[in-house]
C-alpha positions as CSV (number, residue, x, y, z in Angstrom):
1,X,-10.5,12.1,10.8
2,X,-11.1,14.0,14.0
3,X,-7.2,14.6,14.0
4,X,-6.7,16.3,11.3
5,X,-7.3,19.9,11.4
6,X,-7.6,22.0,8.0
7,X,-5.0,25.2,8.7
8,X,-4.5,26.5,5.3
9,X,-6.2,25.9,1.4
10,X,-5.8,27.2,-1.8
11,X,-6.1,26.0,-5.2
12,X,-1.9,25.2,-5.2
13,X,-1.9,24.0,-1.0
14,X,-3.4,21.8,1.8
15,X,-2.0,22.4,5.4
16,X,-3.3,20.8,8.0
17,X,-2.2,19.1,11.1
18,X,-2.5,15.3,12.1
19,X,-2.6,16.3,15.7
20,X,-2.6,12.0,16.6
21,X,0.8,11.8,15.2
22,X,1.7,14.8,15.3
23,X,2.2,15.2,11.8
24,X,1.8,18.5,9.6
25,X,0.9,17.8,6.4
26,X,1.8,20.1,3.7
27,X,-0.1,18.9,-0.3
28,X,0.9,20.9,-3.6
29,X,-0.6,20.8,-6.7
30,X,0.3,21.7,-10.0
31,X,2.9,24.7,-11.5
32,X,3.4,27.4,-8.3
33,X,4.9,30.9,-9.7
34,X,7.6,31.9,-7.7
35,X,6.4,34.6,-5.8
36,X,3.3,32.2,-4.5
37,X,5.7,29.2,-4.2
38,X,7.8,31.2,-1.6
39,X,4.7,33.1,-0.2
40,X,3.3,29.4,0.9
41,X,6.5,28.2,1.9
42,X,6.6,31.1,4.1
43,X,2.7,30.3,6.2
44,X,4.5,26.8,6.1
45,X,7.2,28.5,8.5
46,X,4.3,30.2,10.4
47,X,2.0,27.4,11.0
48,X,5.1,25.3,11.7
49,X,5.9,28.1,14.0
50,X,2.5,28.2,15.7
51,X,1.9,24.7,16.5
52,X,5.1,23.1,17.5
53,X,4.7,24.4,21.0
54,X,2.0,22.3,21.5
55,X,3.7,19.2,20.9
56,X,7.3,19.8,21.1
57,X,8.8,18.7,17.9
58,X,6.7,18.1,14.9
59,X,7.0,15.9,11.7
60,X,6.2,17.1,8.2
61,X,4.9,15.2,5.1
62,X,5.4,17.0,2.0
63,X,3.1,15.2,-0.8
64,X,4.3,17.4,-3.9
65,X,3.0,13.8,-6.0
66,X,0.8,16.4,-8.3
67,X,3.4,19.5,-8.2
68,X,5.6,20.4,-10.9
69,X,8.7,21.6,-11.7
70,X,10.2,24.2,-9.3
71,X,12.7,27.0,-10.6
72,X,16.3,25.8,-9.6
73,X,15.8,29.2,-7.6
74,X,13.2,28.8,-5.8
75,X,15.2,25.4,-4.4
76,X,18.1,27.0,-3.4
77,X,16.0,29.5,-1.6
78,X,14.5,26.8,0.4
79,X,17.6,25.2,0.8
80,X,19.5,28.4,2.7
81,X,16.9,30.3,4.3
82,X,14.0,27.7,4.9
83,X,15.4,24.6,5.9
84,X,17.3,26.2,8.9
85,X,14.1,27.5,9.9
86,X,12.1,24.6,10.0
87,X,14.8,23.0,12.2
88,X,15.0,26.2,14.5
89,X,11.1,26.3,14.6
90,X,10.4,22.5,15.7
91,X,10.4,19.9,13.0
92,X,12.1,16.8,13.4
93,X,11.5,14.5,10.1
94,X,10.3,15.1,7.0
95,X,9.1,12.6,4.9
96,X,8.5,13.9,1.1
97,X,5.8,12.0,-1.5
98,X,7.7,12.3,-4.6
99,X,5.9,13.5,-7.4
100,X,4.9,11.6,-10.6
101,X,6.6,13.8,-13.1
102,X,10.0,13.3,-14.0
103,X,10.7,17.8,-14.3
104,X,9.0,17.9,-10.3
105,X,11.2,15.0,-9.1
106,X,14.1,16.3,-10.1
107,X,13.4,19.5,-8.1
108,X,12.5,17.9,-5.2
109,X,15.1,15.5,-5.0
110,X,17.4,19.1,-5.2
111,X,16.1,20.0,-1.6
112,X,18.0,19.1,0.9
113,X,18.7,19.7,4.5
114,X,21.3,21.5,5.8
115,X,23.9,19.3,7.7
116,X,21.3,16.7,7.6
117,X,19.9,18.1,10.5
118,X,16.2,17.4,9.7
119,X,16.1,13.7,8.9
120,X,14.2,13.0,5.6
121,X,12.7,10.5,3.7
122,X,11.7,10.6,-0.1
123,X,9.2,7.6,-1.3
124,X,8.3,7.7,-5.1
125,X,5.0,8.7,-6.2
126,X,2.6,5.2,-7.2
């Protein structure tokens, strides 16, 4: 565990950084409004932003196993303006823990990458 380094925490998100991989790690939990959804999404971008120049390109894992649904907004927002930036800012792969119910699936499966630039990996929640 002397890795991983705690970046950011609420009581929706876990970021923090598998520096031995490098990996960052990005956890959601339960139903995000909209406004705090995009606002996390957003220090995702920064951190992303922050500590890819230390290691050149980074990977992500997404778990989103305890997050629910997302509004079909809020994944097209990621889709068009996020996506391109996590490209631009450094991440290489993306690997996504599916979540266990059936509404948050469904919005995760919606997210996709643009070109399939970023390559990605969805493995269902157990």
């Amino acid at each position: 565990m002397e890795n991983i380094k705690m970046l950011y925490e609420t009581q929706h998100v876990k970021f923090y950084i598998d520096e031995s991989i490098p990996c960052l790690v990005n956890e959601w939990y339960g139903f995000i409004k909209s406004e705090l959804f995009r606002e996390y999404i957003l220090k995702l971008v920064d951190l992303l932003k922050e500590h890819h120049s230390n290691y050149g390109q980074l990977n992500m894992l997404a778990d989103t196993r305890e997050l629910r649904v997302l509004p079909p907004k809020d994944v097209e927002w990621v889709n068009q303006n996020i996506n391109p930036l996590y490209m631009k800012n450094g991440a290489n792969f993306e690997a996504f823990l599916v979540p266990k119910d059936k509404y948050g699936e469904m919005s995760i499966d919606s997210v996709h990458s643009p070109n399939h630039s970023i390559r990605r990996l969805y493995c269902p929640a157990v």
